[in-house]
N, C-alpha and C positions, 0 to 999 in steps of 0.2 A: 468502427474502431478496430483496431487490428490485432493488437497483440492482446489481449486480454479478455478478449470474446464480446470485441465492440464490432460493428458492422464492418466488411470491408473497406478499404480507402476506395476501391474500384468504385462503390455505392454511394461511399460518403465521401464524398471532394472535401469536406472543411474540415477532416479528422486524420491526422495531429493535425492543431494547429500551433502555430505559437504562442508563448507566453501574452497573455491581454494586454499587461500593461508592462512599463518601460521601470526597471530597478534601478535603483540608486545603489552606490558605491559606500556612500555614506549612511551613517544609520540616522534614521528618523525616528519623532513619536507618534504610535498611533493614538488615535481619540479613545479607542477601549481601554476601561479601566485593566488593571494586574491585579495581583494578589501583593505585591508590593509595593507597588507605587502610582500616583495618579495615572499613571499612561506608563505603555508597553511598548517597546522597541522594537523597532523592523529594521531589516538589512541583509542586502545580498551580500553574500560571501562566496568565496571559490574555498572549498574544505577539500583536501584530497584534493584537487584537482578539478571540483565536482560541482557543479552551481547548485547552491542551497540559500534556500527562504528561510530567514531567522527571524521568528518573532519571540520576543525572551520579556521578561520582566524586567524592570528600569533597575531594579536591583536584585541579587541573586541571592540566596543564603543557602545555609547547609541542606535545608529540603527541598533546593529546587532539584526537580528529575527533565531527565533528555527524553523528549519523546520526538521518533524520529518518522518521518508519512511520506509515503509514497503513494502520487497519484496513479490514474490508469492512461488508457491509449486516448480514449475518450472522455467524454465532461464527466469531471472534473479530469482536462488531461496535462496541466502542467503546474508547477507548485504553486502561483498565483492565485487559480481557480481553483483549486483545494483547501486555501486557506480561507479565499474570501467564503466557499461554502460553507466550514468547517472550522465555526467559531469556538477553539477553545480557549479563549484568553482568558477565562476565569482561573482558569488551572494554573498552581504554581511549578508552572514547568517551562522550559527551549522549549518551543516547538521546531522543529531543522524538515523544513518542504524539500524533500530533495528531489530532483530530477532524474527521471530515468533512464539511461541509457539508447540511444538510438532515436529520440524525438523530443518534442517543446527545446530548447533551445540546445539540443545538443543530438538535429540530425547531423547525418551524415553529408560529407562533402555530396553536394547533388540534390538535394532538398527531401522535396514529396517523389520525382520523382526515383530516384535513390530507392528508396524504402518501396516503391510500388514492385523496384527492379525485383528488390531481396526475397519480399515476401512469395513473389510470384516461384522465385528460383530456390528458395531456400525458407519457408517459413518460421522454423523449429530452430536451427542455427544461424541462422542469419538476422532474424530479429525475434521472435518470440523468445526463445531461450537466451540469445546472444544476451534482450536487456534485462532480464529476472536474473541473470546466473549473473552480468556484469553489476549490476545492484547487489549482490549477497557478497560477491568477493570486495565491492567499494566500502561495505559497512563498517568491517573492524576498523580505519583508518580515520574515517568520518567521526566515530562516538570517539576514538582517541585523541583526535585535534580539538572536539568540541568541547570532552570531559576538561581537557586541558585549557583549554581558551576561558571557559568558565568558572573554573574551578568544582567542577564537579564530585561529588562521591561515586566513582565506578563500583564501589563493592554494591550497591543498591541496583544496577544493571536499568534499563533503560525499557521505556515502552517505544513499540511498534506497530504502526496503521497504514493498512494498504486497501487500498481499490481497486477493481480487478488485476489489472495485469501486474500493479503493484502488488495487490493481495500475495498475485504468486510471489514476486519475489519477496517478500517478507516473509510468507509460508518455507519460500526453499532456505530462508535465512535460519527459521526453525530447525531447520533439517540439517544442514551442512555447516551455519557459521559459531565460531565460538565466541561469540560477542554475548555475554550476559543480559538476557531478553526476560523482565519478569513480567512484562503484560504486553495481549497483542489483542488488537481489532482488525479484523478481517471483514472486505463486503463484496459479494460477488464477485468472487475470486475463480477463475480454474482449480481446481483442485489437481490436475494431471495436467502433462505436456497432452497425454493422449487425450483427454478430453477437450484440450482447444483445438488439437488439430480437425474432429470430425468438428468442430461448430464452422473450422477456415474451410475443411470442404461440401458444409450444408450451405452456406452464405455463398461462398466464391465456384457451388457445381461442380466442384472438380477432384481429383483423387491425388490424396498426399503422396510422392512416392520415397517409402523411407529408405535410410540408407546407415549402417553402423554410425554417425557420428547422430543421426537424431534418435536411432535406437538405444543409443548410451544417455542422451538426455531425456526420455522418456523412462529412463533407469533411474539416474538421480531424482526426480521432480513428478511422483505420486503420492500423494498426501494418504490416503487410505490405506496404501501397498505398506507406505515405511510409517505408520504411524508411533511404531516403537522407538525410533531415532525421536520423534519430540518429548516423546512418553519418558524419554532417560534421560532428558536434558538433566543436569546439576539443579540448575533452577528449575523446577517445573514451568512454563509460562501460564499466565489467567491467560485463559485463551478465549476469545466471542466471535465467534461465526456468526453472520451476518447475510439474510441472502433473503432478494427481494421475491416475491410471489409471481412476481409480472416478469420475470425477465424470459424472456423469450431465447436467448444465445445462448445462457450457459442450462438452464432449468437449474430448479431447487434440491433436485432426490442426491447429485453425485456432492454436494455438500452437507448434505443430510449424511449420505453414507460415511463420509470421513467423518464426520462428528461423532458417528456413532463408534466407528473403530478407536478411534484417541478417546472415545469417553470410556470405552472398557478400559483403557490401559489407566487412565485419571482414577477411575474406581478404586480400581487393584492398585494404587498409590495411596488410598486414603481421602483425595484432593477432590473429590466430585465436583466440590463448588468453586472449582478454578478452571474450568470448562461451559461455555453455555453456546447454545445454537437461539437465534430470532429469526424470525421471517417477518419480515417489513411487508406490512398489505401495499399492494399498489404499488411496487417499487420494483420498475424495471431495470435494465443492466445500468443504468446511468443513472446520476445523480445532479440535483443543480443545475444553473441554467444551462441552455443546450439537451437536454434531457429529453424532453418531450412532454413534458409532463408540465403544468401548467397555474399559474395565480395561487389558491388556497390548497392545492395538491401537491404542487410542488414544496412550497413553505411545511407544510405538515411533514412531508419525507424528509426535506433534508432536517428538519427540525428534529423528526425521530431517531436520524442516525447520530445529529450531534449529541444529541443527549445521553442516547444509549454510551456512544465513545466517551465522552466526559465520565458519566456515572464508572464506567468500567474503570479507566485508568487513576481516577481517584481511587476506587473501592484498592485497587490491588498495587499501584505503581506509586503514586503522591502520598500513600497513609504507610508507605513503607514495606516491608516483605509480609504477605499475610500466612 
C-alpha cells in the first residue's frame, strides 16, 4: 500500500484496488438494526463532487451526529471495505465512507499504472500528500452539503476516523481545516510526510530526492513539530491514537512520541481525558480482510478497533460536547 505506509504497489499488484462491490444510485435498507429505526440506509452519493458511502439511520433527529472515515491505501482501502469492516451502526450517527483522493474509484486517468508513474516521480506531491492535503481541503464542503441534506446541528461539530493514510489526512485536517472536529480516531497513521517518505525508501530501496515543493509539505504535515496547532483548536478534539504492535512500516514509537507532545499541551488545557494512546496486540499495518492476519485473529482485531471507535465517539461525539 502506498501512500499511508502500506507496502509498495511495485510489491503489491492488488493494492489500490477498487471498490468490491457495485453502488447503487438509490438508497437501500440495510439488515442491521439503527438506533432509530428497524434498518439503516445505505447510499452512494457524489457530495462535493466526491464519492461518499452513506449509511445513516432510517430516521434522523436532533442528536444524530456526522461522523465522517476515511479509509487507507491498503485493506481496508476503499469506502466499501471500511464500512463492511467497521460496523458502526449501533451509533446514532451518518456514517459518510468517503474516498480518498488518487485511488479506489477515483484514480487517475491511466489506472495503476498512473499512480505507479507518480509515486516513482514524485511521491510526497504527487500522491502521498497530493491525497491527505486534497482530503483536508474536500472536508469543509462535505460536512456543509451533509449538515444541510440532513438537517444536522453544526454547532456540535462532527467526528473523524482515519486509517493510515487516511489517519494522515484527518490528522492534517486537525491541523489546517476549520471544520468543527470534536472527536477523532486515528489507526496507524504517518504521523509526518517525513516519516512515510523513509518507510517509501526502506520498502522501494531507493532515496527520496526532495525538492521546495515536498520540503513545504513536509512543513505543513508533522503531528509532533505542530502539535500546538491541534492543542488551540476552539474545540479541543477527544483525540485516540491507535497503533498496532505488529506493524512493521510505520512502527509504534513516532506515534507514541506525538501522543506524548499533544498530551502535554491536553494537560496544560485541563483536558487529559480527551487524549488517549492504545496499542492493539497483534495488529499490523492493516486491518480486515486482506490483512494478513487470519480466522479468530483477525475477528479479534478488527473487533477491537470497532469497539474501541464506537466506545470513543459515543463517550465524546454522540453524548454531546464533554
Amino acid at each position: 500500500m502506498l501512500a499511508g505506509a502500506s507496502p509498495p504497489m511495485e510489491q503489491s499488484p492488488g493494492v489500490p484496488t477498487s471498490p468490491s462491490m457495485v453502488y447503487k444510485e438509490n438508497a437501500q435498507a440495510d439488515d442491521g438494526e439503527g438506533p432509530n429505526s428497524p434498518a439503516r440506509v445505505t447510499e452512494q452519493k457524489s457530495v462535493g463532487g466526491v464519492p461518499v458511502l452513506i449509511s445513516r439511520p432510517g430516521a434522523v433527529n436532533p442528536n444524530t451526529r456526522l461522523v465522517v472515515l476515511y479509509h487507507g491505501f491498503g485493506p481496508p482501502q476503499n469506502p466499501r471495505a471500511l464500512a463492511e469492516v467497521l460496523r458502526l451502526e449501533e451509533m446514532d450517527a451518518i456514517l459518510a465512507f468517503v474516498n480518498l483522493p488518487m485511488v479506489a474509484d477515483r484514480m487517475p486517468a491511466g489506472g495503476r499504472d498512473e499512480l505507479l508513474r507518480v509515486q516513482k516521480e514524485d511521491f510526497v506531491n504527487g500522491f502521498f500528500f497530493r491525497s491527505i492535503s486534497g482530503a483536508t481541503a474536500e472536508l469543509q464542503q462535505i460536512v456543509k452539503e451533509l449538515n444541510a441534506t440532513y438537517h444536522l446541528d453544526s454547532d456540535k461539530g462532527i467526528g473523524l476516523f482515519g486509517f493510515s493514510a487516511g489517519g494522515a489526512a484527518a490528522l492534517l485536517a486537525l491541523l489546517e481545516s476549520d471544520v468543527p472536529i470534536t472527536a477523532a480516531v486515528i489507526v496507524n497513521a504517518p504521523m509526518s510526510v517525513m516519516q512515510n517518505v523513509e518507510n517509501w525508501q526502506r520498502m522501494l530501496k531507493r532515496k527520496f530526492e526532495w525538492d521546495d515543493a515536498s520540503r513545504k509539505a513536509a512543513s505543513r504535515y508533522d503531528v509532533e513539530l505542530q502539535a500546538d496547532k491541534i492543542a488551540e483548536r476552539k474545540i479541543l478534539p477527544a483525540l485516540l491514537i491507535m497503533e498496532g504492535d505488529d506493524d512493521k512500516q510505520l512502527g509504534i514509537e513516532p506515534a507514541r512520541r506525538a501522543f506524548q507532545a499533544l498530551k502535554q499541551r491536553y494537560v496544560g488545557r485541563g483536558e487529559a481525558e480527551r487524549i488517549q494512546f492504545e496499542v492493539i496486540h497483534g495488529l499490523a499495518h492493516n486491518f480486515g480482510p486482506g490483512s494478513g492476519a487470519t480466522g479468530s485473529a483477525q475477528s479479534s482485531i478488527d473487533l477491537e478497533i470497532e469497539q474501541k471507535t464506537k466506545n470513543w465517539f459515543e463517550r465524546f461525539l454522540c453524548q454531546g460536547l464533554s
